[in-house]
C-alpha positions in Angstrom: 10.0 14.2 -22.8 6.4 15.0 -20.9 6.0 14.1 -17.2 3.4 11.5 -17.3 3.4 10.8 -20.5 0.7 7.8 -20.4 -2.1 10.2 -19.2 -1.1 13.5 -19.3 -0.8 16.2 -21.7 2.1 19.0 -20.4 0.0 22.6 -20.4 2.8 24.6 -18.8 6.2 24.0 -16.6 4.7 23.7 -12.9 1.0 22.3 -14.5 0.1 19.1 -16.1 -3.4 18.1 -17.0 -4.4 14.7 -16.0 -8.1 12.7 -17.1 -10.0 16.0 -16.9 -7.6 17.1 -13.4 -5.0 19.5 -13.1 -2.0 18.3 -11.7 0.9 20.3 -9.8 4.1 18.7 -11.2 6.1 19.8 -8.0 3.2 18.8 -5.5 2.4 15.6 -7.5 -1.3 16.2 -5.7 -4.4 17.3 -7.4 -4.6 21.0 -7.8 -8.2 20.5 -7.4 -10.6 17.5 -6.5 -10.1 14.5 -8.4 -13.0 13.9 -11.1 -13.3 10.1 -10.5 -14.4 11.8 -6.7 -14.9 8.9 -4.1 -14.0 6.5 -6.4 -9.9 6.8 -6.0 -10.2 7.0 -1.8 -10.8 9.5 0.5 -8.3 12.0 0.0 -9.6 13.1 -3.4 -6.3 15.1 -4.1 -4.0 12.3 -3.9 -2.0 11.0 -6.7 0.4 8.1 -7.4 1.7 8.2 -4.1 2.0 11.6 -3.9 5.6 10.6 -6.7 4.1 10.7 -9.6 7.8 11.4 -11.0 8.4 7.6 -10.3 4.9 6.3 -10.3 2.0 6.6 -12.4 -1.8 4.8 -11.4 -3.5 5.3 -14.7 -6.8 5.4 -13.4 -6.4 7.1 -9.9 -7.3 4.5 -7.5 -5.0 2.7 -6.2 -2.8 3.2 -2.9 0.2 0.3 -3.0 1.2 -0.1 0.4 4.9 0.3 -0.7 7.2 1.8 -2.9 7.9 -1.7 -4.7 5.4 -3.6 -6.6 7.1 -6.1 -6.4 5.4 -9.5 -4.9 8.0 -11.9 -3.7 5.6 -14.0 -2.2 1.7 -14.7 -2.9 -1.3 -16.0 -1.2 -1.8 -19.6 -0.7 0.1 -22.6 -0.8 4.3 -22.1 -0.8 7.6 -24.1 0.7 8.4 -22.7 3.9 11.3 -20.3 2.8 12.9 -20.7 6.3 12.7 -24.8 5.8 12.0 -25.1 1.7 11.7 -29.0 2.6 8.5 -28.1 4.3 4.9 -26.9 3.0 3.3 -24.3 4.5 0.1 -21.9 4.0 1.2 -18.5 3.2 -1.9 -15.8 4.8 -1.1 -13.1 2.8 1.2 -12.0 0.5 5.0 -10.6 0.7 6.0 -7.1 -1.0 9.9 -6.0 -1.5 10.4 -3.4 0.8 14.1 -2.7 2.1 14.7 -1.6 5.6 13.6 1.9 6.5 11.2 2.2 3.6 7.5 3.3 3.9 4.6 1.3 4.3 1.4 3.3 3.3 -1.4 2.7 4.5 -4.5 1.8 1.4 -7.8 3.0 2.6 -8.8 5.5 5.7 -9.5 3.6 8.9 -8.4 2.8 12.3 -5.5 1.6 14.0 -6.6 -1.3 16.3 -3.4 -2.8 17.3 0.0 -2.3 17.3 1.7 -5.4 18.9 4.5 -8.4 18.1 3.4 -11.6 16.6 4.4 -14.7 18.6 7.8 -14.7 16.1 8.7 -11.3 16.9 7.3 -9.5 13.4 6.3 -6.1 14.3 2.5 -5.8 13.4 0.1 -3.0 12.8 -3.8 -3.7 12.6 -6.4 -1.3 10.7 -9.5 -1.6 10.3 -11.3 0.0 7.2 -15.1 1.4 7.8 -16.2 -1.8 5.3 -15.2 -4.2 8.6 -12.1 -5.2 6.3 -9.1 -6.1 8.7 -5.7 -5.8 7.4 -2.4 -6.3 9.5 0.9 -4.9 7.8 3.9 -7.3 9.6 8.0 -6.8 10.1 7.0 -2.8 10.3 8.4 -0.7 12.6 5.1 1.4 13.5 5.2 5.7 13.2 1.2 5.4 14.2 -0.4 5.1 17.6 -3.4 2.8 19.0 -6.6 4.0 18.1 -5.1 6.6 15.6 -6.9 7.4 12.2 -5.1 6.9 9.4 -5.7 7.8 5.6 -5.4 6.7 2.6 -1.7 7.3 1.8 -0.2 7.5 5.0 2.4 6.1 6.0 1.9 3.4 9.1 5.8 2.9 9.7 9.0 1.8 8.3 10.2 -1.8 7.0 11.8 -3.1 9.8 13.0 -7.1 9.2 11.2 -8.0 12.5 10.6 -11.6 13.2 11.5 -14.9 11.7 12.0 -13.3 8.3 14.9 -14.3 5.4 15.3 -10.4 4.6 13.5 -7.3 4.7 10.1 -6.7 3.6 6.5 -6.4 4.2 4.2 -9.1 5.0 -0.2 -8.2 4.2 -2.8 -10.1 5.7 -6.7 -9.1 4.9 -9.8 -10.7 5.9 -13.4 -8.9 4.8 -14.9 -9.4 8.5 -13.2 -10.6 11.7 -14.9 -14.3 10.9 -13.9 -14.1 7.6 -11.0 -16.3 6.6 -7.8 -14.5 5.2 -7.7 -13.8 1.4 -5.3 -12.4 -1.0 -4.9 -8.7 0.2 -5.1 -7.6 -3.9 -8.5 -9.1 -3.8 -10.1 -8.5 -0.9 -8.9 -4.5 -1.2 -9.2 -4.5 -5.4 -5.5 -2.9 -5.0 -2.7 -3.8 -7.6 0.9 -2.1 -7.7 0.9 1.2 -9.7 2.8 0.7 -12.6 6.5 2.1 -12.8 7.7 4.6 -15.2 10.4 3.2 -17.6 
């Protein structure tokens, strides 16, 4: 059966050819610049998380900030799952991601802060050269202050930091810093790649 078999035609063992890209099976990178250019991020060589043995993003533009795309928890209104009795406003949206697991980063920016929340949740900051804010909570951070990160990288592990009922991480956007907070998926146009069966 053919690696990538929703968009790619197999041309040899260690190639594939992927919407007009070549495609290095054991790198899972773009051999060359991806056509779509600017379109699918920065880093025009990237591809499906850099596993495209496990993932597949059809259209080459999306970076999921973790290995799941699973959302356990989405914007808006929710019972408190530490007190389900209660009601509370949920500012951004929960993604399944066991301890020690990657959190990517989805766009090139700019660390801004790397600091506990008043519950104890590890929490990294980036800002994105659009003046979209996201903070990526309960991860342990492998980035520094002030640090650059791409599109890709990883910001640090899953850590279970903070008032949590298990492991995973928590993403909160805003489009400016007066903005309110919206549903990272919109505010970024980001959806989970889709899995391979």
């Amino acid at each position: 059966m053919p690696l990538f078999k929703s968009i790619i035609e197999v041309v040899s063992s260690t190639l594939a050819f992927a919407l007009l890209s070549y495609t290095g099976v054991a790198s899972a990178r773009f051999l060359q610049s991806d056509p779509i250019g600017l379109q699918g991020g920065l880093n025009t060589y990237s591809y499906a998380l850099n596993n495209s043995l496990y993932w597949v993003d059809p259209l080459g533009l999306d970076t999921w900030p973790a290995n799941s795309g699973t959302v356990t928890s989405v914007f808006g209104p929710r019972p408190n799952p530490l007190n389900p009795t209660q009601q509370q406003n949920h500012r951004g949206i929960d993604i399944r991601n066991p301890s020690n697991q990657p959190v990517y980063n989805p766009r090139d920016g700019v660390v801004t802060n790397i600091s506990p929340t008043s519950t104890g949740a590890n929490r990294i900051k980036v800002v994105y050269p659009d003046g979209v804010m996201c903070e990526f909570l309960h991860t342990a951070p492998s980035v520094g202050l002030h640090n650059k990160v791409s599109e890709g990288q990883v910001l640090g592990m899953s850590d279970g930091s903070g008032n949590v009922t298990g492991p995973h991480l928590h993403m909160e956007c805003r489009r400016c810093p007066a903005c309110p907070k919206e549903d990272p998926r919109d505010v970024l146009g980001i959806k989970p790649l889709s899995c391979k069966p």
